[in-house]
DRENDO-1510 file (C-alpha; in Angstrom, 1 decimal, always signed):
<recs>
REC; n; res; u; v; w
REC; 1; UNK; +99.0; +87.5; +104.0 .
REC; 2; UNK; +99.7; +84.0; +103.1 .
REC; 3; UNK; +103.8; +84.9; +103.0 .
REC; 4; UNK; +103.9; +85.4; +107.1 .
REC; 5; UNK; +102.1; +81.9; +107.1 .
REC; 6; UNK; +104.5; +80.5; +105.2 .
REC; 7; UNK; +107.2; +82.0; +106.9 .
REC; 8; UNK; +108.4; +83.8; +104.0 .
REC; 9; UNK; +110.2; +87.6; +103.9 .
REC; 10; UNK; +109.4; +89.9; +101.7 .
REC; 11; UNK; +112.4; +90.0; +99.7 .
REC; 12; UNK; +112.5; +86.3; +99.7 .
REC; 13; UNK; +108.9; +85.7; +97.9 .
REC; 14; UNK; +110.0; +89.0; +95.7 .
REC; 15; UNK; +112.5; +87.2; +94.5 .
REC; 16; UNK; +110.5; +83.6; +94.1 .
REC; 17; UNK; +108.0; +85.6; +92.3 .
REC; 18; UNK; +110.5; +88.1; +90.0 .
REC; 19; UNK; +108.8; +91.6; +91.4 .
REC; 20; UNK; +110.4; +94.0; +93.5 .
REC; 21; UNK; +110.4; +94.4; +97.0 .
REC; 22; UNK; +108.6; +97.8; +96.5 .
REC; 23; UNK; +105.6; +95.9; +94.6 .
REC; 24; UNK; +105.1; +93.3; +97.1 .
REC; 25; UNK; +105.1; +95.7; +99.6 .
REC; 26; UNK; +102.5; +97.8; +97.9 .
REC; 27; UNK; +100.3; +94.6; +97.0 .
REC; 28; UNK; +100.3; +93.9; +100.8 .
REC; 29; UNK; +99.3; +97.3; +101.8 .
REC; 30; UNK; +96.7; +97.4; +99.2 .
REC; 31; UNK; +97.9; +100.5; +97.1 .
REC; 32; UNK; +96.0; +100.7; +93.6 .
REC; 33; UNK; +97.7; +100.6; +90.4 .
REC; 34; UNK; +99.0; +96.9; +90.4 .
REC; 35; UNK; +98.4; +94.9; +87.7 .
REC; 36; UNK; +96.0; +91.6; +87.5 .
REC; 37; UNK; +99.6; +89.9; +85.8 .
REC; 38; UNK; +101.7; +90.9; +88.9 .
REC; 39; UNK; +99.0; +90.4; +91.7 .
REC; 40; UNK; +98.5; +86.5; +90.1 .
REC; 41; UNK; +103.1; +86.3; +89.7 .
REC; 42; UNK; +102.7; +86.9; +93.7 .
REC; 43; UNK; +99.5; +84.1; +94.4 .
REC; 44; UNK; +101.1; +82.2; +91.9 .
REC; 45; UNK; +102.9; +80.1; +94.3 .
REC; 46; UNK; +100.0; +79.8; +96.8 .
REC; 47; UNK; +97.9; +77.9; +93.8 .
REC; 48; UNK; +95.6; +81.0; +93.6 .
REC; 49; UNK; +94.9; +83.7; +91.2 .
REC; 50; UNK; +92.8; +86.3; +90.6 .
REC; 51; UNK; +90.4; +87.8; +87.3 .
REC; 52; UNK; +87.6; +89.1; +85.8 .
REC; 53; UNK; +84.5; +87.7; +84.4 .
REC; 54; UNK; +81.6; +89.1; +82.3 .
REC; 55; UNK; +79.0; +89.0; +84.3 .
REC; 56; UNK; +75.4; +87.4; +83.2 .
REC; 57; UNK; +73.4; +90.2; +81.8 .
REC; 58; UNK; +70.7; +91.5; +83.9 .
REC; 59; UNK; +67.5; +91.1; +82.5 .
REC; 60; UNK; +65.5; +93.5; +80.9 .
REC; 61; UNK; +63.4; +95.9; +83.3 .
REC; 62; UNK; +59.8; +94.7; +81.6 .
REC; 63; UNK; +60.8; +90.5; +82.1 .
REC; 64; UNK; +58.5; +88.9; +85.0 .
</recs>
């Protein structure tokens, strides 16, 4: 994860981002149930983010 590049602990980009030490730590092993708010509070400082877009619709099954 970007924090061990930038030489960062834990507790110290928990704090930089305002989430706990227990919700970084599941972020980083990947544990489900974290919200798109708090995943983009921690990439936030790394100039990225994440989201969702509608994808185009596919077209219908009878178009050439």
């Amino acid at each position: 994860m970007r924090r061990r590049w930038a030489g960062l602990r834990q507790k110290d980009l928990a704090r930089i981002c305002n989430v706990s030490v227990n919700t970084l730590s599941a972020i980083e092993r990947d544990a489900p149930g974290v919200k798109i708010e708090t995943l983009n509070r921690v990439l936030s400082p790394f100039g990225s983010e994440v989201g969702i877009r509608r994808k185009p619709p596919d077209p219908p099954p009878w178009a050439p």
